[in-house]
C-alpha positions as CSV (number, residue, x, y, z in Angstrom):
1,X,48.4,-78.7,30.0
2,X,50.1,-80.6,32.7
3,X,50.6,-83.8,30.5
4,X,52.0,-81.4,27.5
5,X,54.6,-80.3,30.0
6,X,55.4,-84.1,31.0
7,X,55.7,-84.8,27.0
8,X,58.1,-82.0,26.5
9,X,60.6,-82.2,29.3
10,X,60.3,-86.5,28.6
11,X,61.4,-85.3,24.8
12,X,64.3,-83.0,26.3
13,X,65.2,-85.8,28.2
14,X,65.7,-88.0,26.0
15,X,67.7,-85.5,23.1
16,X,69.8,-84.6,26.6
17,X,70.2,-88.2,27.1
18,X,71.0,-89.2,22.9
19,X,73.7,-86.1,23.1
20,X,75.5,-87.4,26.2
21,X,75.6,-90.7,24.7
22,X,77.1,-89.6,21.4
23,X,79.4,-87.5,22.9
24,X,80.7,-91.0,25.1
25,X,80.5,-92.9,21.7
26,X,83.2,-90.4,20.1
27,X,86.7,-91.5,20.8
28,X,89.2,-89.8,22.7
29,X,92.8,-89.5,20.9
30,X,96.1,-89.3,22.1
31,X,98.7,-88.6,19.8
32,X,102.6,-89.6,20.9
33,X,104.9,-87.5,18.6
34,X,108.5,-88.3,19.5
35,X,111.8,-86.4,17.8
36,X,114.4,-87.9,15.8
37,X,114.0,-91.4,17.0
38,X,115.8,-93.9,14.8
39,X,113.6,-96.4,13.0
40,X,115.4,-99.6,15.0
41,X,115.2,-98.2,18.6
42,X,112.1,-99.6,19.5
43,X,111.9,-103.2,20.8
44,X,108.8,-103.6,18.0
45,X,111.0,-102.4,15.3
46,X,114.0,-104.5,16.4
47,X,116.3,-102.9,19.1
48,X,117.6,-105.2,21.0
49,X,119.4,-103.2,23.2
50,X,117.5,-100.4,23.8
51,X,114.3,-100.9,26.6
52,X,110.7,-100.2,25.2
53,X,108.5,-102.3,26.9
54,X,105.4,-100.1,27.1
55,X,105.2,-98.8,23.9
56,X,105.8,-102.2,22.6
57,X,102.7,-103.7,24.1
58,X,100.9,-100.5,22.8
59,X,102.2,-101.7,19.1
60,X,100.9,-105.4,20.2
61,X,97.7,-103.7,20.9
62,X,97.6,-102.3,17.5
63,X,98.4,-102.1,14.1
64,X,102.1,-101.4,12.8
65,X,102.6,-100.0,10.1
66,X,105.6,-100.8,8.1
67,X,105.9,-98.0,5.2
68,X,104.9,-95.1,7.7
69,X,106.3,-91.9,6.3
70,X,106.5,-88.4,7.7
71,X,106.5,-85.2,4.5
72,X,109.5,-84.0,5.3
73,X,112.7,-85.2,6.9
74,X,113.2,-82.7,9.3
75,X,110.9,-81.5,12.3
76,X,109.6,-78.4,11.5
77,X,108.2,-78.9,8.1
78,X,107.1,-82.6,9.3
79,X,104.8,-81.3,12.1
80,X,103.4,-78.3,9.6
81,X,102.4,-81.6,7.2
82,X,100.7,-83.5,9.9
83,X,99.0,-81.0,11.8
84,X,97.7,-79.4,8.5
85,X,96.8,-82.4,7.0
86,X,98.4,-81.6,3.6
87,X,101.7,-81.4,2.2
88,X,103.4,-78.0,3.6
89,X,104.7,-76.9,0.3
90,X,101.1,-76.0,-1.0
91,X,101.6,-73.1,1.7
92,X,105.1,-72.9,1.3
93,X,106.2,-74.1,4.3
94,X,109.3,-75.6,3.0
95,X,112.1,-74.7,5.7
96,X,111.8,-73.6,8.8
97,X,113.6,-75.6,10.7
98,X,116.8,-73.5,11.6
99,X,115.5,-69.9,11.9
100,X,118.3,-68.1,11.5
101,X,119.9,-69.6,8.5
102,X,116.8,-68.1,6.9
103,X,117.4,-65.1,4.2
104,X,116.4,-61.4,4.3
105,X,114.8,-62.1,1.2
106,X,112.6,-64.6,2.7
107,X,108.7,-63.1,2.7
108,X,109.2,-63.7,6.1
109,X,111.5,-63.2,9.3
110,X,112.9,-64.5,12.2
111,X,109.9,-64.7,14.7
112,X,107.3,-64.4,12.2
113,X,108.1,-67.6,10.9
114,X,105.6,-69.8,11.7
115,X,102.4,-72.2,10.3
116,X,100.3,-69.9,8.5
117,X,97.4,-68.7,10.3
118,X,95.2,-69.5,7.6
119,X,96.2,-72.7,7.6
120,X,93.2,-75.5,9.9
121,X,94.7,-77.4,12.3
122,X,94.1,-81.1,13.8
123,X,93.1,-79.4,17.3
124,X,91.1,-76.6,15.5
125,X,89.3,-79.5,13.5
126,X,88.6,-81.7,16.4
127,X,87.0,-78.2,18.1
128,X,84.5,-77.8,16.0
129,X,83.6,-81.6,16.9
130,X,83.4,-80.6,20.7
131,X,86.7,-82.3,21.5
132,X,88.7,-80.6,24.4
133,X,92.3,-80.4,23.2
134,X,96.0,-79.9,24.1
135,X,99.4,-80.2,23.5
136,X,102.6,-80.4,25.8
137,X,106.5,-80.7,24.7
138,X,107.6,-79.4,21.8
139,X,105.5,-76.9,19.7
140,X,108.2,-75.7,16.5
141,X,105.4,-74.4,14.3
142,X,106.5,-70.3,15.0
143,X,107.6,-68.3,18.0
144,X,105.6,-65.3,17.6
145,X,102.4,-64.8,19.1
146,X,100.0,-65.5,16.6
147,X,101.0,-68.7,16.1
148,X,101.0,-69.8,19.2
149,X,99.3,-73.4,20.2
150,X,96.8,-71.2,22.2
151,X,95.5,-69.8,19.2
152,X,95.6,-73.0,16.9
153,X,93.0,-75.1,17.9
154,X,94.6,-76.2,21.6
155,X,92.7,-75.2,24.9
156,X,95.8,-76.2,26.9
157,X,99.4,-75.8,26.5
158,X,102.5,-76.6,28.2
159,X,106.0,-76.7,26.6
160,X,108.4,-74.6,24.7
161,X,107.8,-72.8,21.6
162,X,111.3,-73.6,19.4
163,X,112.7,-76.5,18.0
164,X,115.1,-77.9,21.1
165,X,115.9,-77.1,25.0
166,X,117.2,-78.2,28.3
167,X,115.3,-81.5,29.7
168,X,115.9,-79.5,32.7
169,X,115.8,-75.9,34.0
170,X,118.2,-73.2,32.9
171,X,119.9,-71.5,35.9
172,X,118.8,-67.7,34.4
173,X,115.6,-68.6,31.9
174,X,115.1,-64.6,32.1
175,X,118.0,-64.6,29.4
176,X,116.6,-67.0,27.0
177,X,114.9,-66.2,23.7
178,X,111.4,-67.0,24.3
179,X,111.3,-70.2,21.5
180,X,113.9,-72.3,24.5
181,X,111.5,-71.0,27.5
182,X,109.0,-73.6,29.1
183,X,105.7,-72.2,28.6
184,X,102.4,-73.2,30.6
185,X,99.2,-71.7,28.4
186,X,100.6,-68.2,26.9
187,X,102.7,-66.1,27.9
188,X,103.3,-67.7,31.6
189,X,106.9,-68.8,31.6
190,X,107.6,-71.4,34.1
191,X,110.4,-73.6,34.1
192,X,110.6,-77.5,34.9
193,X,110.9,-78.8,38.2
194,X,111.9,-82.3,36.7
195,X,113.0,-84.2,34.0
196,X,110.5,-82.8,31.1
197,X,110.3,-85.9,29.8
198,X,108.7,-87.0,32.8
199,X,106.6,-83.3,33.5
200,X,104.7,-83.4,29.9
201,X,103.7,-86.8,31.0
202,X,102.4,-85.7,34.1
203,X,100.7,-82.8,32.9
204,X,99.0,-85.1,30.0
205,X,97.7,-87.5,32.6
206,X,96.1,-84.1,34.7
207,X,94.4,-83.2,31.2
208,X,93.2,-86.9,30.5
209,X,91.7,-86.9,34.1
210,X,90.2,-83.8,34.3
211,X,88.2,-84.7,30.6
212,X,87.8,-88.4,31.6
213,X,83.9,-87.2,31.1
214,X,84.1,-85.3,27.5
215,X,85.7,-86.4,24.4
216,X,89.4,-85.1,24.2
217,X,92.4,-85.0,21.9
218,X,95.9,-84.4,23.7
219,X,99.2,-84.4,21.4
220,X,102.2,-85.2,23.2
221,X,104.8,-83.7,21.3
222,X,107.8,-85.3,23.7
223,X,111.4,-83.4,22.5
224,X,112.8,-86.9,23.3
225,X,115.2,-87.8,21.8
226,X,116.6,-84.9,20.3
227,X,120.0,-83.6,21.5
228,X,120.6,-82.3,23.8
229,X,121.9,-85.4,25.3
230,X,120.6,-85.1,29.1
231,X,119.1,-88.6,31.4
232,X,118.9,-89.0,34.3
233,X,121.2,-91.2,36.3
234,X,118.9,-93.7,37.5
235,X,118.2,-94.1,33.6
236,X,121.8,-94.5,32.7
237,X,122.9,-96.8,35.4
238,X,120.3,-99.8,33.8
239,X,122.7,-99.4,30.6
240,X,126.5,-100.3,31.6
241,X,127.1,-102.4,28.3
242,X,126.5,-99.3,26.3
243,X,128.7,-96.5,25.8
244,X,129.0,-93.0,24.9
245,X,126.0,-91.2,22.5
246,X,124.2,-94.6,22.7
247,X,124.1,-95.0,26.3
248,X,122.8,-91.7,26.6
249,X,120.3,-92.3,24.3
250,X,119.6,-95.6,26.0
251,X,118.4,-93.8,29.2
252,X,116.5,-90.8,27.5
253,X,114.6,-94.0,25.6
254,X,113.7,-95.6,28.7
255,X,112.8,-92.2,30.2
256,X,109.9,-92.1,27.0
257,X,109.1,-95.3,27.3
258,X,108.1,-94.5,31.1
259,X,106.6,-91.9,30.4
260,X,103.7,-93.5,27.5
261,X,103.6,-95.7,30.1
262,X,102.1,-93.6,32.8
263,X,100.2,-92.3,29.6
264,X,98.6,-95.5,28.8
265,X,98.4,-96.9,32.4
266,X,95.9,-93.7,33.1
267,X,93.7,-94.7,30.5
268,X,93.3,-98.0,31.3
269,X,92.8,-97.2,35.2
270,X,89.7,-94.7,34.0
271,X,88.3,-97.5,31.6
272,X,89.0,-95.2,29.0
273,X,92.0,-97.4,26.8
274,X,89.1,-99.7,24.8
275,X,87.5,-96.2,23.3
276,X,90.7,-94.2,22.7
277,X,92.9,-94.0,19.3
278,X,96.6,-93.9,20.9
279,X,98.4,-93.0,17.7
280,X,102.8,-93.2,18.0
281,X,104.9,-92.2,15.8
282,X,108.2,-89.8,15.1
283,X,108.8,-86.7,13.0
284,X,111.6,-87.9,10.8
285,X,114.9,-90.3,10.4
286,X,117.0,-90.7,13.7
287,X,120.2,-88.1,12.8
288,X,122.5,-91.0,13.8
289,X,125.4,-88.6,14.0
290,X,124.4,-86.6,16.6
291,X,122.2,-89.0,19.0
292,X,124.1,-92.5,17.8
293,X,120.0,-93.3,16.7
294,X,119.8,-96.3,14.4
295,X,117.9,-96.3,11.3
296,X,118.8,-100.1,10.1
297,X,118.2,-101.4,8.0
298,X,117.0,-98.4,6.2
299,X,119.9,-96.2,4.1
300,X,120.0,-92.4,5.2
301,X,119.2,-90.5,8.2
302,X,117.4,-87.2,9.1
303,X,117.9,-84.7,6.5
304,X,117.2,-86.8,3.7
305,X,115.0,-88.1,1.2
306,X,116.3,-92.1,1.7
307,X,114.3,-94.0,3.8
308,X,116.0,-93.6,6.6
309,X,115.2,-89.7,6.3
310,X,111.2,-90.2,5.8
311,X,110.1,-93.4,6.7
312,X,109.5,-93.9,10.7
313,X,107.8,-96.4,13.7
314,X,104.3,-95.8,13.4
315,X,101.4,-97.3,15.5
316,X,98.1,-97.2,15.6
317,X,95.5,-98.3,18.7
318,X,92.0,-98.2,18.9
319,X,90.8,-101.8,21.0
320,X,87.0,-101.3,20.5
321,X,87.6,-101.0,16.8
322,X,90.8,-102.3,15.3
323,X,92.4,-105.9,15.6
324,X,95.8,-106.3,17.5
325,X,98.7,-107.2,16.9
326,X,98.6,-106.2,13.5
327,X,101.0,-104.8,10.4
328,X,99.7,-102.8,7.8
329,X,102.6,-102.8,4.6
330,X,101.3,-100.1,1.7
331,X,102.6,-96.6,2.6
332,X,100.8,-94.1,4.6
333,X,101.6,-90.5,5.5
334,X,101.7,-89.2,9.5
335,X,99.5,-86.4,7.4
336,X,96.5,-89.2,7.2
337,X,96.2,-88.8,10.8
338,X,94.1,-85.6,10.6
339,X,91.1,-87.0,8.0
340,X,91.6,-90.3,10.2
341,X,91.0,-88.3,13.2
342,X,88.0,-86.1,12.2
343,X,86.2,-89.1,10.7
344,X,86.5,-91.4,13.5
345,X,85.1,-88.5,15.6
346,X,82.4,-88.4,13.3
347,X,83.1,-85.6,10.8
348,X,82.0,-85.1,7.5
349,X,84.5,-85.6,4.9
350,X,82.9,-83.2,2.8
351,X,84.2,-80.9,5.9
352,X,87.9,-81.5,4.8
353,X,89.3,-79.1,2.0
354,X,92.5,-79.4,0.1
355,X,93.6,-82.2,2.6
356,X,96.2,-84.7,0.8
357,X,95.5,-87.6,3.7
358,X,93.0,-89.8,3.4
359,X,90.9,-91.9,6.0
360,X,92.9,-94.8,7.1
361,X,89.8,-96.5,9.0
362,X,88.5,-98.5,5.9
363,X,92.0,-99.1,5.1
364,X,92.8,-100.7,8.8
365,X,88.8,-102.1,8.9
366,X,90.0,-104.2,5.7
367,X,87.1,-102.3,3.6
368,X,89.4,-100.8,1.1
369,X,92.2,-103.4,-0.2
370,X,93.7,-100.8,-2.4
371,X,96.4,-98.4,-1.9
372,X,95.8,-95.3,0.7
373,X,97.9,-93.9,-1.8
374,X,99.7,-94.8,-5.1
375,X,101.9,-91.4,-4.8
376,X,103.9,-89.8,-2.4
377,X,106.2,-86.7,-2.9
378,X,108.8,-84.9,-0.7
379,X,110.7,-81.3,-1.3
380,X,113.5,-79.4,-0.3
381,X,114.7,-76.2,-2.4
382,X,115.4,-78.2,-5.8
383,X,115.9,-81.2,-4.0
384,X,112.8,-83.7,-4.1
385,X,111.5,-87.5,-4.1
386,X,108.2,-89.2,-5.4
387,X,107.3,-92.9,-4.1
388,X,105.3,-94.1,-7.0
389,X,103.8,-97.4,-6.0
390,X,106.7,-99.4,-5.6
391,X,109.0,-97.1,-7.5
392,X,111.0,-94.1,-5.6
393,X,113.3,-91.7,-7.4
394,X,115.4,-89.2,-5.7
395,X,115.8,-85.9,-7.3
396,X,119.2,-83.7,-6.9
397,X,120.2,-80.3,-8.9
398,X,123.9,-81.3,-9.4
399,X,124.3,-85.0,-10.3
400,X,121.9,-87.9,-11.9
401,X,118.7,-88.9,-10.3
402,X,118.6,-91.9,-8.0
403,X,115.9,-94.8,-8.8
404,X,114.7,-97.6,-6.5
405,X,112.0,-100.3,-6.3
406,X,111.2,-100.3,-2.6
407,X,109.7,-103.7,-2.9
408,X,112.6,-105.1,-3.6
409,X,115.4,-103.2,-2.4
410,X,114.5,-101.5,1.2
411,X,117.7,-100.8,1.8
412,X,118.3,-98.2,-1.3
413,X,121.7,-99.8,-2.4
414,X,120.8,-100.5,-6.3
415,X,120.2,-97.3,-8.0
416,X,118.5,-98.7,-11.2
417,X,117.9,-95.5,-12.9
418,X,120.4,-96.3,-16.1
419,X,118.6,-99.4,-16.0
420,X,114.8,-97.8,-16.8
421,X,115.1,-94.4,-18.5
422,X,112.0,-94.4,-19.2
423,X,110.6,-94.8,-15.5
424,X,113.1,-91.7,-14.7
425,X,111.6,-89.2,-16.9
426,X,108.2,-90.6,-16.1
427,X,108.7,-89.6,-12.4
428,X,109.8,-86.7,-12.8
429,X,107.1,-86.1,-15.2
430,X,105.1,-86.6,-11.8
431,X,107.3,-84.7,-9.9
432,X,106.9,-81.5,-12.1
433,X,103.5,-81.4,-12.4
434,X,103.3,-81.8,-8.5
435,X,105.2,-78.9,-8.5
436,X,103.3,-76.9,-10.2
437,X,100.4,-77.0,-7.6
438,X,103.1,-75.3,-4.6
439,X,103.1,-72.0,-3.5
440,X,106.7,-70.9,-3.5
441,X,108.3,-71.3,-0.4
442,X,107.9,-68.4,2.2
443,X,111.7,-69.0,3.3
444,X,114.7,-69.5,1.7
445,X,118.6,-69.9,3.0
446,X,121.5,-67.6,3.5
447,X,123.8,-68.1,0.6
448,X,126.5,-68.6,2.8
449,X,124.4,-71.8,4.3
450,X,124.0,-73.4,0.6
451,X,126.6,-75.5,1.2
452,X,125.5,-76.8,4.6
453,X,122.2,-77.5,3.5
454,X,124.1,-79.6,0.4
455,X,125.9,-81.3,2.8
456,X,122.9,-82.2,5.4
457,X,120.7,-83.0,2.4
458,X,123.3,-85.5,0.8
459,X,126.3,-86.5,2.7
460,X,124.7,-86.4,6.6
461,X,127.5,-87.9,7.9
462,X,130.3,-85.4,7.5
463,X,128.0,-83.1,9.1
464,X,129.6,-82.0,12.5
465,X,127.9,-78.7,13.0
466,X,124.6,-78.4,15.5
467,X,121.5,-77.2,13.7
């Protein structure tokens, strides 16, 4: 009897042992998600007069990817596509990104705008896994309730629920709408003591340390560098060549670059950086107008469908498993990241329904040489773009399409669709019957914002109004 006993707490042992040990092999991931940073104000992508020195040893440590696109050109919509893993039309999430431009006759309103509750998320993916997860900065995915982080996948939360705020406290936050209100988990309103630039990177490395033990997944949604403009002075004094929007921008920069500093310097102090994927990318084209961000030499800027609207930095890290100081060229998708994600943490892809990404592990591992993916569409209203291996056409509903080969024109200045009819109508051949697999979007504008949205969509520049 005695030695049955001995054989079945030696058995429960050892499963107690094998789970412990596959819970240490699963990677941790940390996810930097920056906001409307231009695509040449890193020093890996080119700046040379802006100061990124720790995320660009994290891009030496890595792979860069050099055709990283987000699905839509504005923030809102771009964060529903990544965290869903799919494009954000299928559940017509098409615009959200100024609430109240929205119409009455929109199926939905004002705070109940939001990522449909239906809809999986990364963190509600990674769960089910056994990941502990969070998220801190900016959420921009619906103010209500509901839809709150809290309740879509993320055990911790600190930030604010809208699409922009203060880097530092407002004098009466009582008088705020709740979407520009610093949040810690739900419902507890608590404003910033410092920089929040500094604060979510603080209350990331907490999170990292108190999970150092447990696989974890933290998103660090940083609102830098969207407007408002706000450094600190420390920041801007290390800039007196620059001027104006651009020093400012400068200094809030260097602010981020400190901050996934302190990020990355945690990790390696807890051994953790060889066993974690650090993922860094933006959610759309620097809006050049309003934060001087530099997109070069890419045509366009936030708001639309040229490259300069879609296409954005994009790094991956994992040391135990990827080689360094690499570039990856065929076009991926920020919404890859989810089925990446889930199948690095060991999920089944048989798990993943309706999700448009795809892996990118075989991809980076050099198992697959093809093409993550031969198409890639984006949609606004009537407006719309499809990147068709090395063939992009730009779609308006008052004047001729735009054509482009990528491959050999990355700057979008020869529109060669008189040249190749035929290549026109067959994209939007492709276009169409993409289309035709949407929902119809849940929110549509005022007409007396028509205009606006022409003007943001086509002809940025003479934009002078804030979103």
């Amino acid at each position: 009897m005695l030695s049955r006993i001995k054989k079945l707490c030696l058995s429960l042992l050892i499963i107690a042992l094998s789970f412990t040990a596959s819970s240490q092999d699963k990677p941790n991931i940390v996810l930097i998600f920056v906001d409307d940073a231009g695509y040449n104000d890193f020093g890996f992508q080119g700046s040379d007069d802006l100061k990124t020195p720790h995320i660009d040893k994290l891009a030496k440590s890595g792979v860069t990817f050099k055709q990283g696109y987000v699905t839509d050109p504005t923030c809102g919509p771009s964060r529903a596509g990544l965290m869903t893993g799919m494009y954000q039309q299928k559940y017509g999430y098409e615009e959200i990104n100024v609430v109240g431009y929205m119409s009455k006759n929109s199926a939905l309103l004002g705070e109940d705008m939001g990522l449909p509750v239906k809809q999986k998320t990364i963190a509600n993916y990674l769960k089910d896994l056994g990941y502990k997860t969070a998220i801190y900065g900016k959420w921009h995915l619906g103010d209500a309730d509901r839809y709150h982080p809290t309740k879509r996948g993320f055990d911790e939360f600190y930030g604010f629920r809208g699409g922009d705020r203060s880097y530092y406290a407002y004098n009466d936050p009582d008088k705020l709408h709740m979407d520009k209100r610093m949040e810690s988990g739900f419902g507890n309103y608590e404003e910033p003591a410092k920089y929040a630039t500094d604060l979510f990177a603080e209350k990331t490395i907490d999170f990292i340390e108190k999970n150092k033990d447990n696989p974890f997944f933290v998103m660090v949604s940083f609102n830098a560098v969207h407007t408002p403009l706000e450094s600190k002075k420390e920041d801007l004094e290390k800039f007196p060549n620059l001027i104006g929007k651009r020093k400012e921008l400068a200094a809030m920069t260097l602010a981020l670059d400190r901050a996934c500093g302190t990020i990355l310097n945690k990790l390696k102090n807890l051994k953790l950086d060889k066993n974690t994927i650090v993922v860094f990318t933006n959610d759309n084209g620097g809006p050049t107008d309003k934060n001087a961000s530099i997109n070069l030499p890419l045509s366009g800027t936030k708001s639309n469908h040229l490259e300069g609207g879609i296409r954005v930095p994009f790094v991956v890290s994992w040391p135990e498993k990827l080689s360094k100081n690499k570039t990856y060229n065929y076009p991926v998708s920020t919404f890859d990241l989810l089925p990446t994600f889930y199948m690095a943490a060991g999920g089944k892809e048989s798990d993943l329904k309706n999700i448009d990404g795809v892996n990118l592990l075989p991809y980076l591992l050099g198992e697959n040489k093809d093409r993550p993916h031969e198409t890639l569409f984006w949609k606004k209203d009537v407006r719309a773009a499809v990147r068709d291996g090395d063939w992009k056409l730009i779609r308006f509903p008052d004047r001729p399409a735009m054509l482009f080969n990528i491959s050999e024109d990355e700057k979008e200045l020869k529109n060669l669709a008189y040249q190749h009819p035929k290549k026109v109508k067959e994209l939007y051949k492709k276009i169409f019957e993409w289309e035709m697999t949407l929902e119809r979007p849940l929110w549509l504008l005022k007409r007396k914002f028509e205009r606006y949205d022409i003007n943001r969509m086509d002809d940025y520049w003479n934009i002078k109004n804030e979103d």
